[in-house]
C-alpha positions as CSV (number, residue, x, y, z in Angstrom):
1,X,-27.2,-28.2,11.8
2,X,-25.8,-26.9,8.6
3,X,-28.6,-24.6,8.2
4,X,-28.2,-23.0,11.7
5,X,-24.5,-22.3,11.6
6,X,-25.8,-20.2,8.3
7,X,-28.1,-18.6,10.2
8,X,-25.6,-17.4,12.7
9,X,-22.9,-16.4,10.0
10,X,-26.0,-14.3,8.4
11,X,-26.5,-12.7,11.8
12,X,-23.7,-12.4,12.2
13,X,-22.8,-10.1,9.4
14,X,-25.7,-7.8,9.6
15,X,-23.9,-4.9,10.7
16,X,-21.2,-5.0,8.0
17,X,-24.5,-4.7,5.8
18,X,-22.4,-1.4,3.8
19,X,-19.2,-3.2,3.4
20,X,-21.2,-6.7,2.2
21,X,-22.7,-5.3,-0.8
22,X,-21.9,-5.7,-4.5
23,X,-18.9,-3.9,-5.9
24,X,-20.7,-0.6,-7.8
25,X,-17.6,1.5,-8.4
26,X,-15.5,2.2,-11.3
27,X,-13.6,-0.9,-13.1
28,X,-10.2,-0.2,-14.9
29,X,-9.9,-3.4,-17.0
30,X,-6.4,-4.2,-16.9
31,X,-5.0,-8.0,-15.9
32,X,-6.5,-11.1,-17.4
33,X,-8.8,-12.1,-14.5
34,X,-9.3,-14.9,-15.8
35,X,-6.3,-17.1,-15.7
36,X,-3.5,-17.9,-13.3
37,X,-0.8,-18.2,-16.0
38,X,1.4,-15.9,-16.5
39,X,0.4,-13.9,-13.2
40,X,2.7,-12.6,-10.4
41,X,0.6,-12.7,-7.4
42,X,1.4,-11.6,-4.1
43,X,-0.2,-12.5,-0.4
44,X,-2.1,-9.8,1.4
45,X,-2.0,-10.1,5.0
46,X,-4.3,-6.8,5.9
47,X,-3.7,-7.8,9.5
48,X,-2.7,-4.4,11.0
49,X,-4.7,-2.1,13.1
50,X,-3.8,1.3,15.2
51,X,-5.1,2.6,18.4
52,X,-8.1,5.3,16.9
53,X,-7.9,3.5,13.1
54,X,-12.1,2.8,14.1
55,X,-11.8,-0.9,14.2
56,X,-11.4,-1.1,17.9
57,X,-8.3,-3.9,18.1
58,X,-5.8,-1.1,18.8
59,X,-1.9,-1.8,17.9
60,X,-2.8,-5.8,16.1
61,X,0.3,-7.0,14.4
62,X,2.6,-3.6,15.0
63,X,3.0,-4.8,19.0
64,X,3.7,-7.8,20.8
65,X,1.2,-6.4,23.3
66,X,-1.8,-5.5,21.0
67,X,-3.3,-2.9,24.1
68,X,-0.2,-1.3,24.6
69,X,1.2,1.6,22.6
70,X,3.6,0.6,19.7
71,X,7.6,1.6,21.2
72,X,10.8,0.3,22.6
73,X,10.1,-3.3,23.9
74,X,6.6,-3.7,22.1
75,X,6.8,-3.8,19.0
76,X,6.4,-6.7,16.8
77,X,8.1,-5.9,13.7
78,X,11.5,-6.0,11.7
79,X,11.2,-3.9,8.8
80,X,9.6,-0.7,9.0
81,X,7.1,1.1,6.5
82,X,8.2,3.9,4.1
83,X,5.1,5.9,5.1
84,X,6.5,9.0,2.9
85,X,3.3,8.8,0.4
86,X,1.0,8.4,3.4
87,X,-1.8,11.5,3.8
88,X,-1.9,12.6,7.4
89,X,-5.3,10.8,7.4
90,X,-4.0,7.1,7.0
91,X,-0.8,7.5,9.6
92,X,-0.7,6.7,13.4
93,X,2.3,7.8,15.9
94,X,4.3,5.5,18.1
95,X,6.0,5.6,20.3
96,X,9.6,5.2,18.5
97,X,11.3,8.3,16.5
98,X,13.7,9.1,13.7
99,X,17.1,10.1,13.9
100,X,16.6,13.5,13.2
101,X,13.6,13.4,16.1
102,X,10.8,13.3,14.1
103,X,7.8,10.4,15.2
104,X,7.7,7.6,13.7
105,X,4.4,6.6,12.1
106,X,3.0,3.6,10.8
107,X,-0.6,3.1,8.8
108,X,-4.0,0.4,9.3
109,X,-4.9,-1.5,7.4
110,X,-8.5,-1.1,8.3
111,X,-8.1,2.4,6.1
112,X,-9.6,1.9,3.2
113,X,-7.4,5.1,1.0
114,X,-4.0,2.7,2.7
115,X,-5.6,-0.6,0.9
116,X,-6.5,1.2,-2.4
117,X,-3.0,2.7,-2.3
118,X,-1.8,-0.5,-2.1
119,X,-3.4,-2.0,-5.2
120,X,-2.4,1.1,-6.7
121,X,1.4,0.4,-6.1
122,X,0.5,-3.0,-7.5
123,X,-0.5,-1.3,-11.0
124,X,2.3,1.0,-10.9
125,X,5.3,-2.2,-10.9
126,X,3.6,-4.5,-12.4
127,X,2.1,-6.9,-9.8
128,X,-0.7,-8.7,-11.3
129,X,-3.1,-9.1,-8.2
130,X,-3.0,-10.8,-4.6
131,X,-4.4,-13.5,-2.2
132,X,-6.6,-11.4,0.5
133,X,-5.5,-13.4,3.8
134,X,-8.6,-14.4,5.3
135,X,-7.9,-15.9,8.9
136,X,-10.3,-18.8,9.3
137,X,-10.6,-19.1,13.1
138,X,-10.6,-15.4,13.6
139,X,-13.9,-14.6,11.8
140,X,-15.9,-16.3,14.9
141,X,-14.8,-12.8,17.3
142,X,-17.4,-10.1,16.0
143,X,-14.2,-7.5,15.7
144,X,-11.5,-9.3,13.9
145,X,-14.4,-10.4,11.4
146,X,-15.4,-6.7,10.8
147,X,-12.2,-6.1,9.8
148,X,-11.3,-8.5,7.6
149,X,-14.5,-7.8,5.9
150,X,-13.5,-4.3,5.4
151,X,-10.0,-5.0,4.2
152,X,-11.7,-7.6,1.6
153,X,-14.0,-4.7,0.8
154,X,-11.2,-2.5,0.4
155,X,-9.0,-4.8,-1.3
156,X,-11.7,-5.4,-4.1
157,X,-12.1,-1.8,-4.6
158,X,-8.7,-1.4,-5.4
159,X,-7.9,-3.9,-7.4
160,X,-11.3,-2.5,-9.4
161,X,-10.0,0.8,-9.7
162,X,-6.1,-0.2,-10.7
163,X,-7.0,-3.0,-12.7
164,X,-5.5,-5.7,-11.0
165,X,-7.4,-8.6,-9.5
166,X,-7.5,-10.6,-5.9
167,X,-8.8,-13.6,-4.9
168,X,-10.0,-14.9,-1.0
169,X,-7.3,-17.1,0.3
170,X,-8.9,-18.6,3.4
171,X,-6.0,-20.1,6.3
172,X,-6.7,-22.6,8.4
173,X,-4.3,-22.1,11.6
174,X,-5.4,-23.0,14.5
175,X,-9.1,-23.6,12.9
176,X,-10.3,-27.0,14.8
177,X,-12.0,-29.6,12.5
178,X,-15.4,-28.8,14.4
179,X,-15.5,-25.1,12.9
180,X,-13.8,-26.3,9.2
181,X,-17.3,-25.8,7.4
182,X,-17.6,-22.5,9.0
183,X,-15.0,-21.3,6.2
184,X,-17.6,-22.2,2.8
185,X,-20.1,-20.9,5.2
186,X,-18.2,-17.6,5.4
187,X,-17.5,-18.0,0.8
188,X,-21.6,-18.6,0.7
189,X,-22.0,-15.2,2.7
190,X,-20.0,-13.4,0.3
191,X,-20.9,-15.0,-2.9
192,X,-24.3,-14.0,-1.4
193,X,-23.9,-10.5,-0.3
194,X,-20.7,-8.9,-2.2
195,X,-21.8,-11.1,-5.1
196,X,-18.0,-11.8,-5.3
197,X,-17.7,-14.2,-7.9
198,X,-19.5,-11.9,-10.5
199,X,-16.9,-9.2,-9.5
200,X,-14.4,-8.5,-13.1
201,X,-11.8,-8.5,-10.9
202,X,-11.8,-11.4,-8.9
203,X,-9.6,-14.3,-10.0
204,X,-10.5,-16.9,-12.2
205,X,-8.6,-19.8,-13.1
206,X,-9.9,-22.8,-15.9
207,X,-13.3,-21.2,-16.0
208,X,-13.9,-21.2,-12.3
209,X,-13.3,-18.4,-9.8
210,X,-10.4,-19.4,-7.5
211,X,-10.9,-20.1,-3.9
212,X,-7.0,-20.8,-2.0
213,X,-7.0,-22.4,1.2
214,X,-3.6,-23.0,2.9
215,X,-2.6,-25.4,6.0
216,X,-3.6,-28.8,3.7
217,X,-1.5,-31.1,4.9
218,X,0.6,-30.0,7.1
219,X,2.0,-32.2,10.5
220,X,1.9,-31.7,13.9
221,X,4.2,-28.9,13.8
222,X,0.9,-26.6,12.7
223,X,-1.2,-26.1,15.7
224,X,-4.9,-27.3,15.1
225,X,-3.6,-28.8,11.6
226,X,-6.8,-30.5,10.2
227,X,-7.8,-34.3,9.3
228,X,-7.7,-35.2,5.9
229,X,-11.2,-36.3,6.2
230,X,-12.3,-32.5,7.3
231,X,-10.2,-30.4,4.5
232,X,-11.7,-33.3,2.1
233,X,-14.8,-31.7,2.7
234,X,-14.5,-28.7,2.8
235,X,-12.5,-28.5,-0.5
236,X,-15.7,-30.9,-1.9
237,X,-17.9,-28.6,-0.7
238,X,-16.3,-25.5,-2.7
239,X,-15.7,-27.3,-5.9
240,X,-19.7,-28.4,-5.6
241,X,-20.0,-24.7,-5.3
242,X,-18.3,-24.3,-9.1
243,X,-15.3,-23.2,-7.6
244,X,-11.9,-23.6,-8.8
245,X,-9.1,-25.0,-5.5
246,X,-5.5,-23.6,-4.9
247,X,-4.0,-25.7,-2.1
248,X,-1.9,-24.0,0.3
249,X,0.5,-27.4,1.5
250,X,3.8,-28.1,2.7
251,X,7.0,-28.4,0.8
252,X,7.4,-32.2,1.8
253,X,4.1,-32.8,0.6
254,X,5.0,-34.6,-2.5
255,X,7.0,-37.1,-1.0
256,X,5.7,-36.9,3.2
257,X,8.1,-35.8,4.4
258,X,9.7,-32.6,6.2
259,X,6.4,-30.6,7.1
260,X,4.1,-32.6,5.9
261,X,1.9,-35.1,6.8
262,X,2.6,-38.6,5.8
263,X,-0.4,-40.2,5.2
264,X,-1.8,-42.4,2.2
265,X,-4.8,-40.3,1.7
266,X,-2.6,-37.5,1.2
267,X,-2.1,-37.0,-2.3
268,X,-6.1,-38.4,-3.4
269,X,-7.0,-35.4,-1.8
270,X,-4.3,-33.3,-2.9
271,X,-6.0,-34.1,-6.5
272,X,-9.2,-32.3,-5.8
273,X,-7.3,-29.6,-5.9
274,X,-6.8,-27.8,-9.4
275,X,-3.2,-25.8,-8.3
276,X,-0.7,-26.6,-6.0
277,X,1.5,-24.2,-3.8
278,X,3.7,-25.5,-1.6
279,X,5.0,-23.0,1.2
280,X,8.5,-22.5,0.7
281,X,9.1,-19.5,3.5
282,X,12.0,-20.6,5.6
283,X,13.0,-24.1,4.1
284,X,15.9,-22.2,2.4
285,X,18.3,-19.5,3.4
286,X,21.1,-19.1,1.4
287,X,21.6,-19.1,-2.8
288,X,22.8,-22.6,-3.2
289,X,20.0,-23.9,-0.8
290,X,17.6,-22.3,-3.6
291,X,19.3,-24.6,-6.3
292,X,19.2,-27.2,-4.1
293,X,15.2,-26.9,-3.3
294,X,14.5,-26.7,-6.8
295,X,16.1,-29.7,-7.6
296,X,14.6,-31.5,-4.4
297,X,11.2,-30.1,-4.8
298,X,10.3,-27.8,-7.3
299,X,11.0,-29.4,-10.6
300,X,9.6,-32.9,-9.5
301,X,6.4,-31.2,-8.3
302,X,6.0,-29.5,-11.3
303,X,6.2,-32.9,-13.2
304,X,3.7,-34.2,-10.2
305,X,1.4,-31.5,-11.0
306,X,1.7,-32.0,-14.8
307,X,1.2,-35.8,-14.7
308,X,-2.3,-35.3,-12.5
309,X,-3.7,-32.7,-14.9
310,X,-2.5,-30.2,-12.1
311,X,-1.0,-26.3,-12.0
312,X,1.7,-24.9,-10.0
313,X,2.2,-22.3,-8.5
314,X,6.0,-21.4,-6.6
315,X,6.1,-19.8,-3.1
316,X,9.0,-17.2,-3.6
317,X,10.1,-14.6,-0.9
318,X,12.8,-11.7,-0.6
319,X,14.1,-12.8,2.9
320,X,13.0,-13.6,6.7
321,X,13.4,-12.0,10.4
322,X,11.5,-12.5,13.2
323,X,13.6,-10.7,15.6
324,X,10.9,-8.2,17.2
325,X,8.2,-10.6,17.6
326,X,9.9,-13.6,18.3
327,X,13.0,-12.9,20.0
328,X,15.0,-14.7,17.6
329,X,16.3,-14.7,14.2
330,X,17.3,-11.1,13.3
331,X,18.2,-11.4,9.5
332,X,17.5,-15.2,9.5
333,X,17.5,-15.0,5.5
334,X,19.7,-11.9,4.2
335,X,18.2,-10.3,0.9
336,X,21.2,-9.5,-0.4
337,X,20.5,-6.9,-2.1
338,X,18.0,-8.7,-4.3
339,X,20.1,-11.7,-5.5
340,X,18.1,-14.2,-3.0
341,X,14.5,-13.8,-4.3
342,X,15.8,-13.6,-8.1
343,X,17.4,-16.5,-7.7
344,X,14.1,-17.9,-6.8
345,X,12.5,-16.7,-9.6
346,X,15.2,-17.6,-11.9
347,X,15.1,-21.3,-10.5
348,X,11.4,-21.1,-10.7
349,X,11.6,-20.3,-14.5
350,X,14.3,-22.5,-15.7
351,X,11.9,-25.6,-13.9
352,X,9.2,-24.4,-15.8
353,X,7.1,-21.9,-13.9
354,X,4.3,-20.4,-15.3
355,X,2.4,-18.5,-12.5
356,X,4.3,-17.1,-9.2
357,X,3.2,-16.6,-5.3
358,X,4.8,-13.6,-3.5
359,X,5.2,-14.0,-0.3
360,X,4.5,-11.2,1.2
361,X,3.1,-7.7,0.2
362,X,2.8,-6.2,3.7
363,X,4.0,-9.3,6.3
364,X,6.9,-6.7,7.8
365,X,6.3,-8.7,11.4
366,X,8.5,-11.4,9.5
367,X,10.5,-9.0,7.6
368,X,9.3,-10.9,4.0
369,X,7.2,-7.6,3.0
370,X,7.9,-6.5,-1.2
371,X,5.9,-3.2,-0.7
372,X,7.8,0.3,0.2
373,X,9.9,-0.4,3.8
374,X,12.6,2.4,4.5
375,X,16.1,2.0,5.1
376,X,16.3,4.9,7.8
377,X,13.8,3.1,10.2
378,X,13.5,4.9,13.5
379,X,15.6,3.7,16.7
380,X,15.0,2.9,19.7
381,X,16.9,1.5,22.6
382,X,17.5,-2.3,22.7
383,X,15.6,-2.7,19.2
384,X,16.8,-4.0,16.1
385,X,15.2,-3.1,12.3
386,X,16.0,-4.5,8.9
387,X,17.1,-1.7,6.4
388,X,16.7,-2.0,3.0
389,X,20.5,-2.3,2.3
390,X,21.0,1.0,0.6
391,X,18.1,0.1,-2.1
392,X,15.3,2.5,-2.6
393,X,12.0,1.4,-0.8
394,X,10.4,0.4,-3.9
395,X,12.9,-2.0,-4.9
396,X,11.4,-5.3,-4.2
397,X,8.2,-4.1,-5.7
398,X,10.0,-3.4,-8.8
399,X,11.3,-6.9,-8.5
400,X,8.2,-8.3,-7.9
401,X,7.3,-6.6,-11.9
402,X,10.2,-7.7,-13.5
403,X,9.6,-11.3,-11.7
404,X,6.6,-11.5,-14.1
405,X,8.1,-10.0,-17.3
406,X,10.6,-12.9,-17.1
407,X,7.9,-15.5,-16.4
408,X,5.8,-14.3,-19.5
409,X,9.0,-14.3,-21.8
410,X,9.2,-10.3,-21.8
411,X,12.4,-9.9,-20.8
412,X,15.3,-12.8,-21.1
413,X,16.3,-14.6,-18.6
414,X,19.7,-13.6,-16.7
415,X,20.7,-14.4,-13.2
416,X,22.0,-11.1,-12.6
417,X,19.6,-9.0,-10.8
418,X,17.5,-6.7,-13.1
419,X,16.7,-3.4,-10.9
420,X,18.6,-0.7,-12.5
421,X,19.8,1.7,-9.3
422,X,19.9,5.1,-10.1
């Protein structure tokens, strides 16, 4: 049966035979791909798409309504792209203008010069690599699993050619326990094709390249979550593979409790696992709640990890809104200018950090994205947008660079926030 579902997945893929190949491009060595520590990483979502971008899924992830055009009551963000550095070539219009008139555009990810600019921004602050979302239950629709091989393709291309590196983080939401081994299926197809693994910039970590898959242990409150006995073997099917495991679980996991699942099999699996990264988006909202969910979670998890031979790796994130494409929440978490994710990073290194997890690079549908966002976004009637509080759109990015200075000793620590605005 095994066999056959390969067979499929290798059908399957046939047409992406151009985008499934080995990397043959130029290679700028730069990061250390070959350990965790000491690495700011960041999570690539690569999720949207535009009406004419060529992947045929028209406005994905800008509009509530993915088949209508982007505007006033459908749209499905809160923060909106600085698309200043754009070409012509990567940018789409809406239906939603500036003040001064102009259209509003936004980009694809499906482009592959908007990925490779990406990575290249990554290079320029300082950002050490990212986690290429790979949505586990969308690669069985033909379309959706075109594009995310052509964002991975992208993805690896850039991180080549601006020396950074990435590394496939597979999610399982909504991914029923029947289709669970579709995912190593899907790892075999590229290890096969891309030749992934033997890429220079794909993350390593203790000699093995690093597979991350997230929704381990989550409760009922994740649709589809998955048995224990299913994510056990998966992850035994990947480690078989030589790979190395980064666990994507809750922030009750250590203790069962909050989002997680309380079971006793919990943590014998959790062990298979070689890092640990609980999510953290959400659980806090304010600066004392940070100091608070380090003393409540990180720092014993840390000691957790430690004690089972384990690494760690801290879920940070600049702030949260969901106001667009939930109807709720506008500002939920306030930046603050900065001073909410350095306090994370801050608490983070005083427990004894050594590697970081961004959350996000791009995710502007939940307003946590790092990369450039403008704080002129365009208006439209009954719609709300984030602005980036009088900070220049780069800001968090340049956060995001001095997060791993501070983490690798380069800088001393202070809790004052270290962006020098000009």
């Amino acid at each position: 049966m095994f066999a056959g579902c390969w067979a499929l997945v290798q059908a399957g893929f046939a047409a992406d035979a151009d985008i499934l190949k080995p990397y043959d491009g130029p290679s700028v060595k730069g990061v250390d791909a070959s350990t965790l520590t000491g690495k700011v990483m960041t999570g690539y979502q690569g999720w949207f798409n535009c009406e004419g971008d060529g992947a045929g899924l028209s406005w994905t992830h800008w509009a509530k309504k993915s088949k209508n055009p982007v505007g006033p009551g459908n749209v499905s963000v809160d923060l909106w792209p600085d698309t200043s550095e754009y070409d012509d070539d990567e940018l789409y219009d809406t239906g939603f203008i500036y003040a001064d008139g102009t259209p509003a555009r936004v980009f694809s990810s499906y482009n592959r010069k908007t990925v490779i600019r990406h990575f290249k921004w990554m290079a320029d602050y300082g950002i050490d690599g990212a986690f290429v979302q790979r949505f586990a239950n969308g690669l069985r629709n033909p379309e959706w699993r075109h594009h995310k091989n052509k964002v991975l393709s992208n993805a690896r291309e850039g991180a080549n050619r601006y020396g950074r590196s990435y590394a496939v983080m597979y999610d399982l939401t909504n991914l029923p326990d029947s289709n669970i081994m579709s995912t190593f299926e899907d790892w075999k197809m590229l290890c096969d094709r891309m030749k992934i693994t033997e890429d220079p910039a794909y993350q390593h970590h203790n000699g093995k390249p690093l597979v991350s898959i997230w929704g381990v242990g989550f409760n009922e409150n994740i649709k589809e979550r998955n048995s224990l006995a299913a994510c056990r073997k998966l992850i035994q099917a990947f480690k078989d593979a030589g790979c190395g495991i980064m666990l994507g679980v809750p922030t009750g996991w250590r203790e069962q409790d909050r989002d997680a699942l309380d079971d006793p099999d919990l943590h014998d699996m959790l062990r298979m696992a070689d890092v640990l990264s609980p999510w953290s988006v959400g659980r806090f909202k304010t600066l004392e709640q940070v100091e608070d969910h380090t003393k409540r979670h990180w720092a014993p998890d840390m000691k957790w990890a430690e004690k089972n031979s384990m690494d760690f790796m801290p879920v940070i994130y600049p702030g949260f809104s969901w106001q667009n494409n939930k109807g709720e929440g506008f500002n939920r978490v306030p930046r603050l200018r900065g001073k909410f994710m350095w306090a994370q990073v801050v608490a983070c290194k005083k427990a004894g950090a050594e590697m970081l997890y961004v959350a996000m690079f791009d995710e502007v549908d939940e307003g946590t994205a790092i990369f450039k966002c403008t704080d002129t976004p365009p208006i439209g009637d009954g719609v709300q947008f984030l602005t980036m509080e009088g900070l220049p759109s780069d800001f968090y990015l340049r956060l995001a660079g001095e997060a791993g200075k501070l983490l690798r000793d380069e800088i001393p620590l202070t809790t004052n926030v270290p962006v020098i605005i000009k």
